[in-house]
ROBA-778806 format. One record per atom (N, C-alpha, C): y, x negated, z; residue in one letter. Coordinates in steps of 0.02 Angstrom, whole numbers, padded with zeros to 5 digits, always signed. Last residue first. Layout:
YXZA/...
//
This chain:
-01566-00304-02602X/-01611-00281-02640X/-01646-00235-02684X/-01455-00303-02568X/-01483-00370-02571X/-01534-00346-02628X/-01398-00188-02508X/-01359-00231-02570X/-01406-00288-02603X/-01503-00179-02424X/-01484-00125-02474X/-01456-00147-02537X/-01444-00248-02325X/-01507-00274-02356X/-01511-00236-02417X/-01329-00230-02311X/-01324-00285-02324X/-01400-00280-02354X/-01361-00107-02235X/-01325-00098-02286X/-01318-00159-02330X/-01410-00155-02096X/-01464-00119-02141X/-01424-00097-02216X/-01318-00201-02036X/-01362-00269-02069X/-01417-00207-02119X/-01212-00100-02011X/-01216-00139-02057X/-01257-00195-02087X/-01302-00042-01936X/-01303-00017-01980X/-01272-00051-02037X/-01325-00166-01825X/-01369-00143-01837X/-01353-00089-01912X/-01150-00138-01814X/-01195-00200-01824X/-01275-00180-01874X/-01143+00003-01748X/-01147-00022-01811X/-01157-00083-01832X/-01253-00024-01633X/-01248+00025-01676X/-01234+00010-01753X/-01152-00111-01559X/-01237-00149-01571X/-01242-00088-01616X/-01025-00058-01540X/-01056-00096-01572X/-01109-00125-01602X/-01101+00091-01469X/-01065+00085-01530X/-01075+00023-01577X/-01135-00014-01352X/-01206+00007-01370X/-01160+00019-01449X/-01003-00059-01300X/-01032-00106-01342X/-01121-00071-01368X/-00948+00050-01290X/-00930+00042-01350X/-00980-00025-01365X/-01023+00095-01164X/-01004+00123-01230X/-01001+00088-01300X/-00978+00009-01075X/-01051-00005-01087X/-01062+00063-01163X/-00843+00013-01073X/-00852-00044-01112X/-00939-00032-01119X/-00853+00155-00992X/-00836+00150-01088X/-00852+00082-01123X/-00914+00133-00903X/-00932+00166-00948X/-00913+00149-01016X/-00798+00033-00855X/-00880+00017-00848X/-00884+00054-00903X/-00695+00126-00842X/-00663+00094-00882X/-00748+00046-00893X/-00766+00224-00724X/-00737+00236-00825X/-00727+00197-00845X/-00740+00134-00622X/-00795+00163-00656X/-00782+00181-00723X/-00609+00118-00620X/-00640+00067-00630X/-00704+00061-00660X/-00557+00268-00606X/-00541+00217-00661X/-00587+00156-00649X/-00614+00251-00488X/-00621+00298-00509X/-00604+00268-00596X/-00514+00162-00395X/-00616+00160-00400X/-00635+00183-00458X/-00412+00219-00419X/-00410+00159-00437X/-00499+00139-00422X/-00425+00333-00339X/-00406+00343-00403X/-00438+00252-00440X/-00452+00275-00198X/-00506+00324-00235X/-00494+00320-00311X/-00336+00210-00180X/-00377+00178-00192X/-00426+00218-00226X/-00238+00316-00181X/-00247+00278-00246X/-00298+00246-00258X/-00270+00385-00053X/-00289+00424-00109X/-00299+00391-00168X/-00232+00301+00035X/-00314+00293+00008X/-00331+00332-00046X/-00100+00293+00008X/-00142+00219-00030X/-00210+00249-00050X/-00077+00422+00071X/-00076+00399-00001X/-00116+00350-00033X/-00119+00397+00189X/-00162+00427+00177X/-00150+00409+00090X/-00013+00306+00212X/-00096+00272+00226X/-00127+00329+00185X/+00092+00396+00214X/+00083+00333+00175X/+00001+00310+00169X/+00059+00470+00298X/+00044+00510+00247X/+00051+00456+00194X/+00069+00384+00423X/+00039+00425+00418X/+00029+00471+00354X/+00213+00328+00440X/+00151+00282+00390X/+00071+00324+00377X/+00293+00378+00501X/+00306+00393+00423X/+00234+00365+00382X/+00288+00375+00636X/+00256+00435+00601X/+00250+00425+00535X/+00323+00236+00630X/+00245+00245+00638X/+00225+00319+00610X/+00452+00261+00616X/+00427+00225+00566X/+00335+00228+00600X/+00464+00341+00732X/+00508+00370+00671X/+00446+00318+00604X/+00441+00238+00829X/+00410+00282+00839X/+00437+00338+00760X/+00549+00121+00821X/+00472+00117+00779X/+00435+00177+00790X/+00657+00212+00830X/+00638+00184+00757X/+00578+00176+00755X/+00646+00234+00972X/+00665+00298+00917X/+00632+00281+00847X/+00642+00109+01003X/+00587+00124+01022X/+00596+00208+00959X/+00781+00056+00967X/+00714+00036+00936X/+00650+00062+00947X/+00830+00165+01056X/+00837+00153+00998X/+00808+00107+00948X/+00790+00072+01183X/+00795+00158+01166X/+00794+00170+01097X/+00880-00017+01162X/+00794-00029+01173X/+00774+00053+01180X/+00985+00009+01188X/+00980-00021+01118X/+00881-00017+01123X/+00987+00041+01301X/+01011+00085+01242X/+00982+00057+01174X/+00985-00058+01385X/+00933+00011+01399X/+00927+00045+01333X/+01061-00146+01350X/+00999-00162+01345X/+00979-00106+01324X/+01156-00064+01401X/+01185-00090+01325X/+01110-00112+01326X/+01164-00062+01525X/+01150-00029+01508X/+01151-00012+01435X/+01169-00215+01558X/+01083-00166+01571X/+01087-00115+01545X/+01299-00231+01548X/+01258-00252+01507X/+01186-00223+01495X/+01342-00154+01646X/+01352-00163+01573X/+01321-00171+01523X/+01297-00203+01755X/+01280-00147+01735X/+01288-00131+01663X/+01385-00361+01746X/+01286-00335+01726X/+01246-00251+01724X/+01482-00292+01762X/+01479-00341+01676X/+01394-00335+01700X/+01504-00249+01893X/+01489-00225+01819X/+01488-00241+01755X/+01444-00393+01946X/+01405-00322+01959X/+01433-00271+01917X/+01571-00441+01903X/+01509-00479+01892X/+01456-00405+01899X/+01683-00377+01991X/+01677-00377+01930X/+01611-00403+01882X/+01633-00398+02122X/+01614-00332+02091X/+01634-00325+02010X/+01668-00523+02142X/+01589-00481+02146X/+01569-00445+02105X/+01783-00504+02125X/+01752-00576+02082X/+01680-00520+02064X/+01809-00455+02241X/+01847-00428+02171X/+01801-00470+02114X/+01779-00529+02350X/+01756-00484+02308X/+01756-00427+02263X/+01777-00712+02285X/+01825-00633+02328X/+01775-00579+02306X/+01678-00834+02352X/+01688-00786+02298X/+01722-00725+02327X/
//
């Protein structure tokens, strides 16, 4: 091998290592960019999740609402039926 050969090989791999270095630099920029971002994301979700508890409860209440309402008027309508009856 001349070593013109050599040394062309020895910079096609500096080359290259340094096209590695870079690019791996720059993914490391990104996921460190995309890890800060998830920090007020997470905190969001948990804020929804709270919300989304929160509604779940109310949305309990009210069906244990309306069905006491129902049994209510039921009950007022069987006492109007008898009224008619008699």
């Amino acid at each position: 091998m001349e070593p013109a050969d050599s040394l062309g090989m020895l910079e096609e791999r500096i080359r290259s290592a340094v096209e590695t270095v870079n690019r791996l630099r720059r993914e490391k920029d990104a996921a460190l960019q995309a890890a800060s971002e998830t920090g007020p994301l997470k905190q969001h979700i948990e804020a929804l999740t709270g919300e989304i508890d929160s509604l779940r409860a109310e949305r309990d209440t009210l069906k244990s609402e309306r069905e006491y309402v129902r049994k209510r008027v039921e009950k007022l309508l069987a006492q109007i039926d008898t009224l008619g009856d008699g």
